[in-house]
N, C-alpha and C positions, 0 to 999 in steps of 0.2 A: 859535582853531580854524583848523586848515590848509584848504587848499584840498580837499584830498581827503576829507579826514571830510567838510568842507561838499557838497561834491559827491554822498557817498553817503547822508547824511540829506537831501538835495532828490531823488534818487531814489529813498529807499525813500517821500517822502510823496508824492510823483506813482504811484508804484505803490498806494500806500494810497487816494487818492485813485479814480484810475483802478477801484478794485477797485469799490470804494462804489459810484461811479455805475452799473459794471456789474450790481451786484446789486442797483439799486433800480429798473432800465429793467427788467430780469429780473419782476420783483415787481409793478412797473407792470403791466406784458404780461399780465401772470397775475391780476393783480385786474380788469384792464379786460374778459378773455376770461371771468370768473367774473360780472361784471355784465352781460356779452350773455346768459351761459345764464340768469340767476336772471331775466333780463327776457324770456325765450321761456320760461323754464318758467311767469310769472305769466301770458301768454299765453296759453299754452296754458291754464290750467287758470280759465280765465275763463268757464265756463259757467254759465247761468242755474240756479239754484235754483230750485223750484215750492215755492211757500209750504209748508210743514210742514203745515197741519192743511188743507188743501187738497184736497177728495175724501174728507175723513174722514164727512162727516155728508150725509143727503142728505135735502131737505127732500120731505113729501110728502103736505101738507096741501092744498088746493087752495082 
């Protein structure tokens, strides 16, 4: 193999390369900014419950 084929398959795998990591820091970003919302939306929606049968009966025997 000449110097120049070698040259251009070490530059197209540093551009392949290059790509990869660009779209897995991309994907990072994007997973880590989906686990801030999913962790303020369990926040948020953290309110007490009142027992279900709670108020249903009322006692009135004395």
């Amino acid at each position: 193999m000449d110097v120049a084929a070698m040259s251009v398959v070490m530059a197209n795998s540093q551009l392949r390369s290059d790509a990869s990591l660009a779209i897995m820091d991309k994907s990072m970003g994007v997973m880590e900014q989906k686990g801030q919302q999913m962790t303020e939306m369990l926040q948020q929606s953290a309110v007490p419950v009142a027992h279900p049968t709670l108020g249903n009966a009322i006692d009135i025997k004395a």
